[in-house]
N, C-alpha and C positions, 0 to 999 in steps of 0.2 A: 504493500500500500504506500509508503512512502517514496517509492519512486513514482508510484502515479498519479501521486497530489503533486512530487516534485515538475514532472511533466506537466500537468496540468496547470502549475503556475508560472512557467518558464523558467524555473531554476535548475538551468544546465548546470552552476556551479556544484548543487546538491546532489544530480545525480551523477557527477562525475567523485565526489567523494564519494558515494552511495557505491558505486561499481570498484572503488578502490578496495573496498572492507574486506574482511577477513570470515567467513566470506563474503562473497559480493552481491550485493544487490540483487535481485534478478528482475530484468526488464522483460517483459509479458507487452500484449496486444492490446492492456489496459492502458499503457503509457502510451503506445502512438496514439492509439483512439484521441488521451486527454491532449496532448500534444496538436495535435491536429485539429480538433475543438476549439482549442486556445488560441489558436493561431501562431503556434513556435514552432518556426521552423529552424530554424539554428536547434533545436530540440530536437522535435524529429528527425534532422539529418543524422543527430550525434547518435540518436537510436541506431539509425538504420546501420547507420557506419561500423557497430563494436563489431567483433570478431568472435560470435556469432554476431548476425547482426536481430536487433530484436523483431521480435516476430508482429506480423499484421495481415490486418486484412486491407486490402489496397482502397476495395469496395466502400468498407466500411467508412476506413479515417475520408477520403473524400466525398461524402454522404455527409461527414458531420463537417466537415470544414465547409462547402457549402451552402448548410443550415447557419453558418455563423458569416457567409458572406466572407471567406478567406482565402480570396480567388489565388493569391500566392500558391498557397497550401494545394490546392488543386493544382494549376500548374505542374508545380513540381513533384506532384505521386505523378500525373501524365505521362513524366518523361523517365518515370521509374522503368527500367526490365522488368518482366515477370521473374519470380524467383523461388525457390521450393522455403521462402521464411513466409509466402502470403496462406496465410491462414483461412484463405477466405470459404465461405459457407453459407450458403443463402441464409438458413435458420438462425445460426447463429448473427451476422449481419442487421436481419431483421430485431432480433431481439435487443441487439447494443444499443438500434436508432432506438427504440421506443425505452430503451432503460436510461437513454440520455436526453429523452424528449424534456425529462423536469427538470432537468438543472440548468 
């Protein structure tokens, strides 16, 4: 969870201590989601980037990015590859928009 509140506020600082720890963090499909919501993209890149890089669904984070009008954010999943970290899954997709419709 606190890498996905960190996402979700823009504190790349946080999740880059967060991935230092002993162990490390683990970034999930909940942090691009909040990331991409948020409108951080310096965030999401940093995701995408680690080694692995964190997992998403491509669908998803560009469904919420624009819900929040963060045409960057789009853009830039657009020019992503496909790649075996996209998570995607209709049911599940469906269920993220609607579990992020109230916040």
């Amino acid at each position: 969870r606190t890498c996905a509140y960190a996402a979700k506020g823009g504190h790349l600082d946080v999740l880059k201590w967060a991935r230092d720890q002993d162990p490390p963090c683990p970034g999930d499909g909940e942090c691009c989601r909040r990331a991409a919501k948020g409108g951080h993209l310096e965030v999401l890149k940093w995701l995408r980037d680690q080694d692995p890089p964190c997992p998403w669904s491509k669908s998803t984070c560009k469904s919420l990015a624009l819900r929040k009008f963060h045409f960057h954010i789009v853009q830039w999943i657009d020019q992503q590859e496909d790649d075996e970290s996209d998570v995607s899954d209709m049911d599940s997709d469906v269920e993220s928009l609607h579990s992020y419709s109230d916040e």
